[in-house]
N, C-alpha and C positions, 0 to 999 in steps of 0.2 A: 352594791358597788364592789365590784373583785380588785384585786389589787395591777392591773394594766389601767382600769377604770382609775382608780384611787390616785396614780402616779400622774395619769394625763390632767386630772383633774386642778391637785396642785400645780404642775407645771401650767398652765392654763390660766387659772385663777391667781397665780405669784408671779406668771409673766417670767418664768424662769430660761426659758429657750435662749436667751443673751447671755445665762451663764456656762463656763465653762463644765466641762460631764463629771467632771470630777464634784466640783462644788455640786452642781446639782442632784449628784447622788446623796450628797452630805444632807442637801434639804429634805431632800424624800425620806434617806433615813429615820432622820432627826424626826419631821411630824409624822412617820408611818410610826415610831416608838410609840409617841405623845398619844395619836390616838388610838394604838391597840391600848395602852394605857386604860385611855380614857373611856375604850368599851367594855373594857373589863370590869372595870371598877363599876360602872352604871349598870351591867345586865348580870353582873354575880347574884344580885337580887332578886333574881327571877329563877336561881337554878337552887333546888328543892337540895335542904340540908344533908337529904340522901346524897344527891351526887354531885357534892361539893368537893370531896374526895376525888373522885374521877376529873373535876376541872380542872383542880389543883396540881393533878400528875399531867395534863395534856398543855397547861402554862406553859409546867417546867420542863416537858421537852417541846417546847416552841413547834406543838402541833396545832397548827391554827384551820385546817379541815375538821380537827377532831371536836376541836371549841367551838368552833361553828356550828357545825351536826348536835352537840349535846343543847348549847345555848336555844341555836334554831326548833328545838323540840318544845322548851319554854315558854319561848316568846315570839308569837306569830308573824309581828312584825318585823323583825331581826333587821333586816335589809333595809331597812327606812331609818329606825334606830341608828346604823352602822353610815349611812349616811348624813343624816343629822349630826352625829358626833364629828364624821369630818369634817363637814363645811364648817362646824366652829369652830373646829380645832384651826384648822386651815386659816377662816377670819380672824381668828383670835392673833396667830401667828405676823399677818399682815400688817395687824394693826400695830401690833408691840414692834414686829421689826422692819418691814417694809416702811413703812407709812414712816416711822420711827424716824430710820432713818434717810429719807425722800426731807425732811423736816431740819436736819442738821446742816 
């Protein structure tokens, strides 16, 4: 899932087209954080204590081709993983604050 994917995605599944672009960027921000977060943290496990170094420098210039490319060498899967991680981040999201508040 590339990140046009990732954004239609949310917008799609949160039904976000009703809000205004402002707001809406806020949300794409907001869960595109949550789940680079969330795939970080779940496929570091997979990148060999040698080039953990090299991850650690491509984080912290928010080079997200470079993490890919290294991770992607890893873990054959990457792409499914990186999907997986969305949808729940995304459902997770829903359920706390859509649904949340659809309920009040």
């Amino acid at each position: 899932m590339n990140g046009s994917q990732f954004q239609q995605y949310i917008i799609d599944k949160l039904d976000l087209e009703h809000l205004a672009p402002g707001d809406r960027v806020a949300v794409l921000d907001r869960l595109g954080r949550l789940a680079m977060q969330e795939v970080i943290a779940t496929l570091l496990d997979a990148i060999p204590e040698s080039e953990r170094a090299e991850f650690d420098r491509l984080v912290a210039a928010d080079d997200d081709a470079g993490m890919m490319a290294l991770t992607g060498k890893h873990v054959p899967d990457f792409d499914e993983k990186i999907s997986t991680i969305v949808e729940r981040v995304v459902n997770e999201y829903r359920e706390l604050v859509v649904d949340g508040e659809e309920a009040m």
